[in-house]
Backbone as a ProteinNet text record, in pm:
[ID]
protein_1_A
[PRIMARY]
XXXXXXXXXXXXXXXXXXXXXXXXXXXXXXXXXXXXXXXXXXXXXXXXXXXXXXXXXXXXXXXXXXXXXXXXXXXXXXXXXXXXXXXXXXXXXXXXXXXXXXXXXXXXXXXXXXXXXXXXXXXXXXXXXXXXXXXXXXXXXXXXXXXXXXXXXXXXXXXXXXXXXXXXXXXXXXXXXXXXXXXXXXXXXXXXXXXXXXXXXXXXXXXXXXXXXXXXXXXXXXXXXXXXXXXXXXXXXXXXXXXXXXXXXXXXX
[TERTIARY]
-9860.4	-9799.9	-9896.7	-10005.7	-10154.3	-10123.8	-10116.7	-10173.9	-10040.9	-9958.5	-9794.8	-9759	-9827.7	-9861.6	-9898.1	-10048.1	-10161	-10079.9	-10005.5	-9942.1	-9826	-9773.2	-9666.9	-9755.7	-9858.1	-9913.8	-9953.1	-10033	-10084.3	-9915.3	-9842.4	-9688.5	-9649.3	-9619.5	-9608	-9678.3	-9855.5	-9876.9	-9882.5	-9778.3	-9807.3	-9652	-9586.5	-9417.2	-9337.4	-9391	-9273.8	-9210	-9076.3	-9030.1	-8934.4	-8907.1	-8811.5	-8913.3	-8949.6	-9013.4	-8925.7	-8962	-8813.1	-8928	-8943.9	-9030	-9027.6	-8997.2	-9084.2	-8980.4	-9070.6	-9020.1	-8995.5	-8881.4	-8858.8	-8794	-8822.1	-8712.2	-8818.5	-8719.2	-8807.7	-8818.5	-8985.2	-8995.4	-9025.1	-8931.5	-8930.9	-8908.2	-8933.6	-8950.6	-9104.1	-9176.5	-9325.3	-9328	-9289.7	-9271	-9241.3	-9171.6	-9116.9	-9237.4	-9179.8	-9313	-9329.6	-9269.5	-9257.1	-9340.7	-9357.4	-9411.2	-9513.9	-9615.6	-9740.7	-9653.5	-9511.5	-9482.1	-9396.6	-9426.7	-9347.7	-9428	-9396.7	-9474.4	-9448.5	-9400.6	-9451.6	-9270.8	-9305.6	-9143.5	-9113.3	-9161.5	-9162.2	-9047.1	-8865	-8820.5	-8877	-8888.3	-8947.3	-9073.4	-9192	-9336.1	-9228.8	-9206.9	-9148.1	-9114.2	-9015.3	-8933.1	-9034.2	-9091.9	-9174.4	-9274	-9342.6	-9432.5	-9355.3	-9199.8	-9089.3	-9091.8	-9072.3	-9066	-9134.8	-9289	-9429.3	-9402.8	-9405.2	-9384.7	-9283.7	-9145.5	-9104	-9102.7	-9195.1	-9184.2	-9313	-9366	-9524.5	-9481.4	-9389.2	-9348.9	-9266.6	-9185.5	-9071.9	-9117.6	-9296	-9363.2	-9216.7	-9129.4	-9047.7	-8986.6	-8897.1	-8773.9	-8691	-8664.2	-8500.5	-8422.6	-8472.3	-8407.2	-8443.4	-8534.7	-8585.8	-8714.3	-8717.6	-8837.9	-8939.6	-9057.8	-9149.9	-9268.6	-9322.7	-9373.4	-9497	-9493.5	-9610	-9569	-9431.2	-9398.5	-9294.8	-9227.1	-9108.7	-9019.5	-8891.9	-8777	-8827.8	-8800.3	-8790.3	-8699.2	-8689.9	-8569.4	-8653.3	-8509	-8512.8	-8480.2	-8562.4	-8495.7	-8541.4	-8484	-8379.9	-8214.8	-8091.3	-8063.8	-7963.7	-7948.1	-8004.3	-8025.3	-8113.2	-8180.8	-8206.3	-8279.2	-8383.8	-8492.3	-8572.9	-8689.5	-8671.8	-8545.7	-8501.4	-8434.4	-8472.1	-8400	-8408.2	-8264.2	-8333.7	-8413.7	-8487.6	-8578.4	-8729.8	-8707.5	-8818	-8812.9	-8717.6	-8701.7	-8631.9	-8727.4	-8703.9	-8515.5	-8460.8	-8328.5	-8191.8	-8257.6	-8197.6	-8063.6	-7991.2	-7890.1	-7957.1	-7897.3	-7913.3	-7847.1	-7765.2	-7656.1	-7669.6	-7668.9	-7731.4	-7591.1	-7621.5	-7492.9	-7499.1	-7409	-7401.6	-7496.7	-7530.4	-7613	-7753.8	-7781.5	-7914.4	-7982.9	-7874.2	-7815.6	-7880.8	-7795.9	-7809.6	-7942.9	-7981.3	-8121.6	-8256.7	-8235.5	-8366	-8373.7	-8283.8	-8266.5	-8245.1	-8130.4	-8079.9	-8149.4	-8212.6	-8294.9	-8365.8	-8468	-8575.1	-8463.1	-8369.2	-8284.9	-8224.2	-8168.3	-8127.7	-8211.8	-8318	-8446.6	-8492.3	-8472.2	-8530.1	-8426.4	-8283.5	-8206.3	-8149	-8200.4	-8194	-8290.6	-8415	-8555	-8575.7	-8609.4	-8652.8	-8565.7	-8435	-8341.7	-8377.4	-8382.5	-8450.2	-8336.1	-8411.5	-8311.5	-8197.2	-8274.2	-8176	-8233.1	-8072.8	-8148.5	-8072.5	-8154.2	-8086.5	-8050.9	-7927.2	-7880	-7963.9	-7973.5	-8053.4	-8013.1	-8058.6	-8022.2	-7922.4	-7986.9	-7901.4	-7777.5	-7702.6	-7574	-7603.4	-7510.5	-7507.7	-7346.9	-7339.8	-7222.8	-7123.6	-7173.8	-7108.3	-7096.2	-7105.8	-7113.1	-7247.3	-7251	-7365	-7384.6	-7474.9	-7532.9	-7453.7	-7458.4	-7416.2	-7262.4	-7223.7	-7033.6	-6994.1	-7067.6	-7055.7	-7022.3	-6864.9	-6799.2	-6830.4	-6845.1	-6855.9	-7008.3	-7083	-7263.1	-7276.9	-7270.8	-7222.8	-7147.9	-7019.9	-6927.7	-6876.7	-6851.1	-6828	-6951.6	-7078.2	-7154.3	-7273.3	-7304.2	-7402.5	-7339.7	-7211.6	-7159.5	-7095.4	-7022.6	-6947.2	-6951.1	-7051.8	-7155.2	-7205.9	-7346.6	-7470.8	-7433.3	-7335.2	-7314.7	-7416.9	-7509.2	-7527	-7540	-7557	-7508.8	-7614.5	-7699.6	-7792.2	-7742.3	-7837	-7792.3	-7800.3	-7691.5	-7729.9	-7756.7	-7863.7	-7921	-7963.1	-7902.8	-7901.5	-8056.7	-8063.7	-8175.9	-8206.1	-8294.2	-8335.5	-8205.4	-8127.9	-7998.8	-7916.8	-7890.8	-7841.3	-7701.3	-7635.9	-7498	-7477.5	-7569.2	-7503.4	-7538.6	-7593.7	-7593.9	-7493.8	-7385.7	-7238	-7205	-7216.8	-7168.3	-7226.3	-7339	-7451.1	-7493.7	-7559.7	-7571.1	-7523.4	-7405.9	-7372.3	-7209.6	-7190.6	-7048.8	-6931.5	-6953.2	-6829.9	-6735	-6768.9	-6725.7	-6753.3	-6635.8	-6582	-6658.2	-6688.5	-6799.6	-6903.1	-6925.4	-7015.7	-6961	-6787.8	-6697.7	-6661.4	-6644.4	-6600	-6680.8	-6838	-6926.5	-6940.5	-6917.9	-6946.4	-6851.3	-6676.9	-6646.6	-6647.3	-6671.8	-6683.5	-6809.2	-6941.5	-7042.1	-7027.7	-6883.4	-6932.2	-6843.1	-6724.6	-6644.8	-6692.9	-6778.8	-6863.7	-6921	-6959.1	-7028.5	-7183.6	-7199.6	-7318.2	-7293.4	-7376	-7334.6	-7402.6	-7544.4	-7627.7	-7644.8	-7691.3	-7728.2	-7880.2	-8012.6	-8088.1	-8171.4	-8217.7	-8298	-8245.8	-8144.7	-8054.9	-7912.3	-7817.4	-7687.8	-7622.7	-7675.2	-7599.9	-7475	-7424.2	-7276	-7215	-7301	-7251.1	-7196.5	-7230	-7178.1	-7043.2	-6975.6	-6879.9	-6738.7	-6842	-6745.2	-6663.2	-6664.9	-6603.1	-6479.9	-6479.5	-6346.1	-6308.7	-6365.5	-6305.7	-6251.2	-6275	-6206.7	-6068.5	-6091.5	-5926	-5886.6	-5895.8	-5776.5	-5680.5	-5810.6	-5804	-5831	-5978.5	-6032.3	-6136.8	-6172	-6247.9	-6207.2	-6266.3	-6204.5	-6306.9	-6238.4	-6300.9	-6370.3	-6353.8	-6399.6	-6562.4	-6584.6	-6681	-6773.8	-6693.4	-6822.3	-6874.1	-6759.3	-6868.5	-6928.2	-6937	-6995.9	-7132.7	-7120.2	-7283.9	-7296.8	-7288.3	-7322.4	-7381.9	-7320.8	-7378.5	-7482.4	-7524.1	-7602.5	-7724.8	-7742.6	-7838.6	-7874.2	-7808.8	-7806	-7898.4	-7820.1	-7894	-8049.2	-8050.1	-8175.3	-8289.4	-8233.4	-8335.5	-8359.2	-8233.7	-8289.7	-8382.2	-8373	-8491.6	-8562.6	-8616.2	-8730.6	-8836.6	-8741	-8765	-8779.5	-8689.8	-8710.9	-8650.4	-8573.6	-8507.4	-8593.3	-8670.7	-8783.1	-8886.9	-8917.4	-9063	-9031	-9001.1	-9012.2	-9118.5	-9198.5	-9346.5	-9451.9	-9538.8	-9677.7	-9823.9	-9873.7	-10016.6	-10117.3	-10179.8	-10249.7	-10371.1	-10432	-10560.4	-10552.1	-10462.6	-10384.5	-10374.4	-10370.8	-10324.6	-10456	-10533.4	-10692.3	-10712.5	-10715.6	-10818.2	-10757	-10600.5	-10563.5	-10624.2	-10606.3	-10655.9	-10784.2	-10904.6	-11019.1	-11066.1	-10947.4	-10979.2	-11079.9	-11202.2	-11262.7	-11198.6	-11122.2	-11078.4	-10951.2	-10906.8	-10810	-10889.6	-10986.7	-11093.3	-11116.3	-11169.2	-11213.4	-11071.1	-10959.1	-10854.5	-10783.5	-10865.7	-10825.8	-10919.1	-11019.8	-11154.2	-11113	-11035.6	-11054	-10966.5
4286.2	4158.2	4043	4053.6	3974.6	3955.8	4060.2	4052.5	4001.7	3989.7	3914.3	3773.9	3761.2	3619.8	3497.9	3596.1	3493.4	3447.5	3625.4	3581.3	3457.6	3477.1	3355.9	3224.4	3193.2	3089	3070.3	3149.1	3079	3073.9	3187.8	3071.1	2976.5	2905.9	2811.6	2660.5	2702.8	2580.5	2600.7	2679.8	2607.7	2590	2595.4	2540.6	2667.9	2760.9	2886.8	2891	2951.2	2929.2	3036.4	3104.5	3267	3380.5	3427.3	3598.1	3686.1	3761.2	3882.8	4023	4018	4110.3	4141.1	4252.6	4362.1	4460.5	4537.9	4638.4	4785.8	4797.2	4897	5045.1	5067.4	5222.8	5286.1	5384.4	5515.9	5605.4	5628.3	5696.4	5864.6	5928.4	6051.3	6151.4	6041.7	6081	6052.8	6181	6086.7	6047.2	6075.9	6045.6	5891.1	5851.2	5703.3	5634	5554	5411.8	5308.8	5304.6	5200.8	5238.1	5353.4	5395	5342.4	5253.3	5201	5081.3	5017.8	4925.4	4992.5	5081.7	5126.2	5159.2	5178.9	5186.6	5414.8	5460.1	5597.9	5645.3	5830.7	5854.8	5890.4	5837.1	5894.2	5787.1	5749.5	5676.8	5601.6	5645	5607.3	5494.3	5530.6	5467.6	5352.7	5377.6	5261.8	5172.6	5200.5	5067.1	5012.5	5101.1	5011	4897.1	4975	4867.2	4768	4759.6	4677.9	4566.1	4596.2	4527.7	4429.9	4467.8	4407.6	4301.2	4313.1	4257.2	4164.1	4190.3	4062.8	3991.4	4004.4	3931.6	3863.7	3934	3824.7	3727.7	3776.8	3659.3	3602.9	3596.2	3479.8	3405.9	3485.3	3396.7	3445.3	3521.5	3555.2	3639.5	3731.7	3811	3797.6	3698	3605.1	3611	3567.6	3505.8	3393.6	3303.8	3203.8	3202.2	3036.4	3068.4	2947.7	3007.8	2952	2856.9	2740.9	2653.8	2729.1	2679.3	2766.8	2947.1	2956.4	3042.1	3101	3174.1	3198.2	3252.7	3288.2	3358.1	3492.7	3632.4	3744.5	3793	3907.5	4020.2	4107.4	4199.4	4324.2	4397.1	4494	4584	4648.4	4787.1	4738.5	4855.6	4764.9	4887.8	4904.6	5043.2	5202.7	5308	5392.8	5475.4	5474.9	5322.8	5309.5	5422.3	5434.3	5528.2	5685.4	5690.6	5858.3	5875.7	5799.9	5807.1	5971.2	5957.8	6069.5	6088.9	6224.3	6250.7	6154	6060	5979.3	5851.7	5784	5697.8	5606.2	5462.2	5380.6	5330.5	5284.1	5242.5	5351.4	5441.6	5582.6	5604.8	5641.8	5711.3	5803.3	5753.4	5809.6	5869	5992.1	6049	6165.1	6065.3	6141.9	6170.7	6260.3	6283	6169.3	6173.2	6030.3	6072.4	6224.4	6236.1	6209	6247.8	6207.5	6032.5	5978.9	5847.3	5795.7	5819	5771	5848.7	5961.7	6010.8	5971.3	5921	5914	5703.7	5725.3	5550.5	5494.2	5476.9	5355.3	5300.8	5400.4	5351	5320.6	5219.8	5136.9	4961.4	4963.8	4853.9	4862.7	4955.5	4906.6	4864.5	4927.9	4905.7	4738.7	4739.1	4527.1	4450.6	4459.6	4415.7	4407.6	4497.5	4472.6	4434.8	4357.6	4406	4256.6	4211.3	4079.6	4026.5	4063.3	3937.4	3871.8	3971.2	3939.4	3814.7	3740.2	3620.5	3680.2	3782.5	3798.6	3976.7	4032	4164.2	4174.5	4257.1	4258.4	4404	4418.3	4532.9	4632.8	4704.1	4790.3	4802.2	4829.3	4791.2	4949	5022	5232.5	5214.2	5350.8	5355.1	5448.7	5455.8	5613.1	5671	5810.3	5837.3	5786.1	5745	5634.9	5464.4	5432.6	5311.7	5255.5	5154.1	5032.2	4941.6	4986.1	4903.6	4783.3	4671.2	4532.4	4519.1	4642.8	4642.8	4725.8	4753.2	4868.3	4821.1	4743.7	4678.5	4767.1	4858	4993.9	4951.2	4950.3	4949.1	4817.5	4687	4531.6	4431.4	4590.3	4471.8	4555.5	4697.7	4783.7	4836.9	4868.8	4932.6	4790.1	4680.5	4637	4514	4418.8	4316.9	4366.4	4466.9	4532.9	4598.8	4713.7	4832.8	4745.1	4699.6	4661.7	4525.4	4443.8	4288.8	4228.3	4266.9	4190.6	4044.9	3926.8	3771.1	3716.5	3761.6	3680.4	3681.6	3634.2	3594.1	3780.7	3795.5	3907.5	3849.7	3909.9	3812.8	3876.7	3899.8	3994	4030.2	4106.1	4196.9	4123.8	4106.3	4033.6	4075.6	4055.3	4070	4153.5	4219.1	4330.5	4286.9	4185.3	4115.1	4135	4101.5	4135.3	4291.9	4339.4	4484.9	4566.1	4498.4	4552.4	4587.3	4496.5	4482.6	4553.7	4497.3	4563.3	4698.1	4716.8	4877.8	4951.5	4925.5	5039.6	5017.1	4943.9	4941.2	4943.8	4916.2	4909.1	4754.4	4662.4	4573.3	4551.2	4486.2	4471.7	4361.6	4234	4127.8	4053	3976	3928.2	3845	3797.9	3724	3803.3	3921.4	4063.8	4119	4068	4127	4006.8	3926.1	3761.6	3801.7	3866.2	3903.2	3960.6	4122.2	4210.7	4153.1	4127	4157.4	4030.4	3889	3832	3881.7	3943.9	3994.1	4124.2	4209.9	4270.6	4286.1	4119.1	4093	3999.6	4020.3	3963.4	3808.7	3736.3	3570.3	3543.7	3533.9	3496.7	3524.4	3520.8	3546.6	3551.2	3625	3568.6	3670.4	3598.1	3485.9	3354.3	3389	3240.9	3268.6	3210.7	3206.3	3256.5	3353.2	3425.1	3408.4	3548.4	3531.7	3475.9	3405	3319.4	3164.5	3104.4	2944.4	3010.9	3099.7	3096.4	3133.8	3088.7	3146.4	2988.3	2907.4	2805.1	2825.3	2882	2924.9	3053.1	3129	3241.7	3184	3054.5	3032.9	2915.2	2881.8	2826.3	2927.9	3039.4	3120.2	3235.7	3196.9	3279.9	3426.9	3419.5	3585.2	3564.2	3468.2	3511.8	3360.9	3376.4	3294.8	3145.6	3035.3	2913.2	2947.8	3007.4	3042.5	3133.2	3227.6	3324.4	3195.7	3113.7	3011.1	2916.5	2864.1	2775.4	2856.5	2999.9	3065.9	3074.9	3113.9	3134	2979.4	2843.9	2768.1	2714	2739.2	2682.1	2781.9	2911.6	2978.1	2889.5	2853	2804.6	2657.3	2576.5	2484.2	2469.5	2586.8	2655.1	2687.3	2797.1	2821.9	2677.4	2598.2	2483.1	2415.1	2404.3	2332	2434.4	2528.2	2624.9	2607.3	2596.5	2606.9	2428.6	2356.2	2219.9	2124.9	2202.6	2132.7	1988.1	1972.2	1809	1729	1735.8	1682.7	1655.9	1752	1782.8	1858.3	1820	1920	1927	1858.1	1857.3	1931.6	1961	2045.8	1908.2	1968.7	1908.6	1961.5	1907.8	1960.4	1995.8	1922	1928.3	2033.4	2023.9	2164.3	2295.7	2295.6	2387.8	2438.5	2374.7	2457.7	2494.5	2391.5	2415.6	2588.1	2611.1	2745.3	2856.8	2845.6	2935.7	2975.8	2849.5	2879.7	2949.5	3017	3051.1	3150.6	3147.1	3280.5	3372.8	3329.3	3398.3	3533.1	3443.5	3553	3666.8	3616.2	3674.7	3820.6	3739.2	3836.3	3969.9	3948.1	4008.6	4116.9	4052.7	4130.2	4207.7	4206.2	4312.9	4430.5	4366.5	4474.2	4558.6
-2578	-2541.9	-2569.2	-2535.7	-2579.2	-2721.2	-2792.7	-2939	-3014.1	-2968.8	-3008.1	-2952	-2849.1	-2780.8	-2901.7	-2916.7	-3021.4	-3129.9	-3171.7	-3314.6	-3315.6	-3213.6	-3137.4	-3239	-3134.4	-3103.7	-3272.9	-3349.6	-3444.1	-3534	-3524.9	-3634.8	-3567.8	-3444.2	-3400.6	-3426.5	-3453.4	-3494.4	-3631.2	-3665.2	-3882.7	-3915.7	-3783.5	-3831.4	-3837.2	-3802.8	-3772.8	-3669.9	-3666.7	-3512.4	-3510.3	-3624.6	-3586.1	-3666.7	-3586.8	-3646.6	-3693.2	-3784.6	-3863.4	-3823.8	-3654.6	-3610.2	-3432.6	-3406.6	-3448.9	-3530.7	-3577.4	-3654.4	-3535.2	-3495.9	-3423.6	-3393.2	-3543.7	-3630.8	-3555.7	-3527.9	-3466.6	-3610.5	-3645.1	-3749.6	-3748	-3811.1	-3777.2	-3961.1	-4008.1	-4174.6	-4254.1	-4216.8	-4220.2	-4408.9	-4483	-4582.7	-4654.4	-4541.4	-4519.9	-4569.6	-4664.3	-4707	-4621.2	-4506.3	-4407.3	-4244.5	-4306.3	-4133.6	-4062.9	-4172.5	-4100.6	-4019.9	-4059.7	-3969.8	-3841.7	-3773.5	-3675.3	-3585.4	-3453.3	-3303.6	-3332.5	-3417.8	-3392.1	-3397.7	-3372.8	-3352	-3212.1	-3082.6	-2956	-2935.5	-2919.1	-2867.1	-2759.9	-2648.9	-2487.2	-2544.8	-2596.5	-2615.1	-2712.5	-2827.2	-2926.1	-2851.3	-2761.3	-2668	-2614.1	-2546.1	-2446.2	-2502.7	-2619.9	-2712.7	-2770.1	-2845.4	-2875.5	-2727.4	-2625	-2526.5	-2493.6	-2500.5	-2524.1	-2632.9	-2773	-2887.4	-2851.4	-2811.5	-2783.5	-2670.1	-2579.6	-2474	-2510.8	-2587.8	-2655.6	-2736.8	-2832.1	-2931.8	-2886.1	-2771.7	-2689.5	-2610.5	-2564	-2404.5	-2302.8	-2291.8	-2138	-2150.9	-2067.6	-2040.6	-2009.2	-2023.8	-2011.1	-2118.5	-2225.6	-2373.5	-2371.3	-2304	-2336.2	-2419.5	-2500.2	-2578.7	-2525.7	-2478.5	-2406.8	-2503.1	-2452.9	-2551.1	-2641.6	-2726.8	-2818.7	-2857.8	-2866.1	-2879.7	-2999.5	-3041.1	-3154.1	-3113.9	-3160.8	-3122.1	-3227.4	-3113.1	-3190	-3272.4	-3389	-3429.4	-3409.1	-3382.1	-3312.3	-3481.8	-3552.6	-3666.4	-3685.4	-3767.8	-3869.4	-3729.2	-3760.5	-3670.4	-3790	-3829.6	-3721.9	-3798.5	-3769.4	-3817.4	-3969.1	-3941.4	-4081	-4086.4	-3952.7	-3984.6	-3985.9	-4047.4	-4076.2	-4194.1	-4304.5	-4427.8	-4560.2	-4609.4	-4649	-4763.3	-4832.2	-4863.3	-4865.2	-4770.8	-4712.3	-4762.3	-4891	-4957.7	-4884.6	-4909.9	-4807.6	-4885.8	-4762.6	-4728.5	-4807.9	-4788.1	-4837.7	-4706.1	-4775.3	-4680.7	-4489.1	-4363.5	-4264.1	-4234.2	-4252.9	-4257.7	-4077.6	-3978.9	-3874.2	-3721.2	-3692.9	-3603.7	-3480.7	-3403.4	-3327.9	-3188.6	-3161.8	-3079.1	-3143.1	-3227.5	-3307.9	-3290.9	-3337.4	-3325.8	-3197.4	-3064.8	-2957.8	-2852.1	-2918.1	-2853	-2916.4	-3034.2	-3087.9	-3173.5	-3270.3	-3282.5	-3226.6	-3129.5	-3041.6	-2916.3	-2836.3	-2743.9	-2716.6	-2862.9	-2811.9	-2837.5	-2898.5	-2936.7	-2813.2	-2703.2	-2584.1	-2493.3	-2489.5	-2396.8	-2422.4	-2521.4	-2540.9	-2526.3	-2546.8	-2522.3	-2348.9	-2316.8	-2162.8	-2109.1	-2124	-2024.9	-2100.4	-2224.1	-2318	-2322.9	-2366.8	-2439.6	-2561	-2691.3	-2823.6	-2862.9	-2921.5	-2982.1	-3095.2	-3178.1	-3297.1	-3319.7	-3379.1	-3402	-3535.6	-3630.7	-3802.4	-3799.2	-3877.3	-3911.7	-4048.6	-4053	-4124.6	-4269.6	-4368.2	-4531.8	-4552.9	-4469.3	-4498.1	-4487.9	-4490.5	-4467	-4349.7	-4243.3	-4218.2	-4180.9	-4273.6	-4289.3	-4332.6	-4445.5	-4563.8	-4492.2	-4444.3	-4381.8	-4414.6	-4477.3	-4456.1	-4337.4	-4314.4	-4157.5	-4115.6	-4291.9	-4312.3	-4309.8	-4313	-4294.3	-4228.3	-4098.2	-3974.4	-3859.6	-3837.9	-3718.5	-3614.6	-3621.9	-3496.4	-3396.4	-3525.7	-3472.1	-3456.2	-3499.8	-3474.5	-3391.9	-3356.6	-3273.8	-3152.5	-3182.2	-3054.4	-2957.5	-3021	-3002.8	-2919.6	-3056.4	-2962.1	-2896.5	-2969.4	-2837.3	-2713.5	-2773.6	-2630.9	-2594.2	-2603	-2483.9	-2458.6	-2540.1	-2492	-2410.2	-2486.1	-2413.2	-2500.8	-2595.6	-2702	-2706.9	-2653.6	-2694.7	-2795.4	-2841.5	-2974.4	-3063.3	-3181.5	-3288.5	-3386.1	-3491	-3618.3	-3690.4	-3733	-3909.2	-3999.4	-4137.5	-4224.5	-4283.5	-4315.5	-4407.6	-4539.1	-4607.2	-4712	-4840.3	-4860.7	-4980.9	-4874.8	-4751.4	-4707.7	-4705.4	-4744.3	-4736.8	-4935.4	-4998.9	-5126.5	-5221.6	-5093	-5160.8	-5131	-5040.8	-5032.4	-5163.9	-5278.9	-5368.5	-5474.5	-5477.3	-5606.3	-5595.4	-5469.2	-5413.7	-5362.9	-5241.8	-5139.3	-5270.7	-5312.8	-5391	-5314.7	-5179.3	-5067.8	-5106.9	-5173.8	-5175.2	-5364	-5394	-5565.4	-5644.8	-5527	-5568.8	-5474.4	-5496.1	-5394.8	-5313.8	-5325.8	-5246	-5150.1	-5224.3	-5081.1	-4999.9	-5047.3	-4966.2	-4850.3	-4867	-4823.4	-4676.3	-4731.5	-4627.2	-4571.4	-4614.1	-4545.1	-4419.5	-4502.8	-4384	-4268	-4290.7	-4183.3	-4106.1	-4117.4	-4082.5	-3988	-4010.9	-3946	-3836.2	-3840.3	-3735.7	-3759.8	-3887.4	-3980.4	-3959.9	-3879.7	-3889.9	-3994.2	-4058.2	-4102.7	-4170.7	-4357.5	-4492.6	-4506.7	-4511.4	-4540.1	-4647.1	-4741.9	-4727.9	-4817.5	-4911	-4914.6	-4910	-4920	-4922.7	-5000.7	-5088	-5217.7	-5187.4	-5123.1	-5050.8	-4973.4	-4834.6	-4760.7	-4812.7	-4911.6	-4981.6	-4997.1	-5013.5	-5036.6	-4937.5	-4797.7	-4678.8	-4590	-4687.1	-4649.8	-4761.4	-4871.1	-4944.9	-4871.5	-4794.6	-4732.1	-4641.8	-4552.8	-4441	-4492.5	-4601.2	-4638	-4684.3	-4707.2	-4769.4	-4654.4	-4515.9	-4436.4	-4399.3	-4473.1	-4444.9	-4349.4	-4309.1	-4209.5	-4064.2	-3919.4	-3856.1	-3853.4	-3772.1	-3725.6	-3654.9	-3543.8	-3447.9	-3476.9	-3563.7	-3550.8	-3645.2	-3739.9	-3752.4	-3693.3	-3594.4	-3474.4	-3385.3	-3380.9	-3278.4	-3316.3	-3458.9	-3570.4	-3546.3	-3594.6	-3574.8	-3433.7	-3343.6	-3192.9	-3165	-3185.4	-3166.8	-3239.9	-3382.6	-3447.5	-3375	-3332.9	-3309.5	-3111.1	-3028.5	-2932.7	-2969.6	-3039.8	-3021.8	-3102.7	-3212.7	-3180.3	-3072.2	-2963.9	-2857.1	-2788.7	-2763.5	-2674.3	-2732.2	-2860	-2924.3	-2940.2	-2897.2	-2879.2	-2973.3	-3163.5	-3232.8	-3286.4	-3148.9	-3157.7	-3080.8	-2990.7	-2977.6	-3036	-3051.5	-3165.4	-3321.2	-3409.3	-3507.8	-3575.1	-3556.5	-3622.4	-3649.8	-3669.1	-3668.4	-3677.1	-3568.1	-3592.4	-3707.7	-3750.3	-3829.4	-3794.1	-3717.3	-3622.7	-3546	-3474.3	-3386.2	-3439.3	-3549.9	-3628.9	-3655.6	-3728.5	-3772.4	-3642.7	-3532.8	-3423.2	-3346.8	-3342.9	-3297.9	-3444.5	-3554.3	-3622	-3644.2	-3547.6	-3526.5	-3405.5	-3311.1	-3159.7	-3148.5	-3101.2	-3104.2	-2995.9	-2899.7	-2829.2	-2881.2	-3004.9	-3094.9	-3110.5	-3214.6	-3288.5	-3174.8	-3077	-2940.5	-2897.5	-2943.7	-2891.4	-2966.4	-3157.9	-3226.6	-3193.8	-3175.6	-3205.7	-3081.5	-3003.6	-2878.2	-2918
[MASK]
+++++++++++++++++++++++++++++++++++++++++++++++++++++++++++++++++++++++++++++++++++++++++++++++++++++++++++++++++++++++++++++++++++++++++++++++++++++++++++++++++++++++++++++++++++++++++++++++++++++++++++++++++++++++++++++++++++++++++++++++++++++++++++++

């Protein structure tokens, strides 16, 4: 929580204000090229260190974001860190007890205990399903088990690999709908498919409603984050936190 604090603090003074972290796949494919970013394959320990991580990078356990601090994601969900023959964003083809004993319960454990700002759906499929067009794991599973209320925010292309990779969708207009339709509010890291969800909403494939919901969420978390007050960065501020020996002192420990 210390060592996610600092990190808080030094993206805060250089103008960061959403982390695409922690990384919280339970890894159980040691083969996986991703495993140095994971807390291990013990579900129980993962959460708990996930917990830490975002209550360091939020500063609270509310869902509030505390000054000098960032909004967390919770990813990748689900069962990224069990892909098969170890190849990253490889098919998870895992039974639903597998599922709910070993992936899902460090993503419930932070979602109840932190209140992560945003959690991203995972780039895999499992059981032919892509994470990014998985209403089940998005809209049954984490808004209405878990109660869910943050923001989803896609995987680096994970909205236009509907199209290009998983081939569930015919173009990148169908992927646009499928994944907001999903449950996917957010495109990132640019708008490939999303620019074109203001022609999805005159033709009527997707609703008014789920886009002022994505919108007031974005608009929310700048006010927690206080960037209608302040959107600025010091610059002075800025060297002077990246000079802390006290970091220095915290990494070493």
């Amino acid at each position: 929580e210390k060592v996610y604090s600092a990190i808080a603090k030094e993206m805060r003074s250089r103008g960061t204000h959403h982390a695409l972290s922690p990384v919280i796949d339970v890894c159980r494919e040691p083969r996986w090229g991703r495993v140095e970013e994971t807390y291990g394959e013990d579900p129980y320990l993962n959460g708990t260190l996930s917990c830490a991580a975002v209550k360091g990078l939020q500063g609270s356990s509310d869902g509030s974001i505390a000054p000098g601090h960032v909004a967390a994601t919770l990813k990748h969900l689900a069962g990224h860190g069990q892909p098969e023959g170890g190849q990253n964003t490889a098919p998870a083809n895992y039974s639903m007890r597998t599922l709910r004993d070993y992936h899902l319960p460090p993503f419930k454990m932070c979602i109840d205990n932190v209140k992560p700002a945003s959690v991203m759906p995972s780039y895999n499929e499992v059981d032919g399903v892509p994470s990014h067009a998985n209403k089940w794991l998005l809209q049954d599973l984490l808004r209405k088990e878990w109660g869910y209320k943050g923001m989803i925010v896609s995987d680096y292309y994970g909205v236009e690999q509907l199209a290009i990779k998983h081939f569930v969708a015919e173009d990148i207009r169908k992927a646009a709908e499928t994944g907001f339709n999903s449950g996917v509010q957010y495109e990132f890291p640019n708008a490939n498919c999303y620019k074109l969800l203001p022609e999805l909403l005159k033709k009527g494939k997707i609703k008014l409603a789920d886009i002022d919901k994505a919108v007031s969420q974005v608009i929310e978390l700048k006010f927690k984050l206080g960037l209608f007050e302040n959107p600025y960065v010091d610059l002075k501020s800025a060297i002077k936190v990246s000079k802390d020996p006290a970091t220095e002192k915290l990494a070493l420990k």
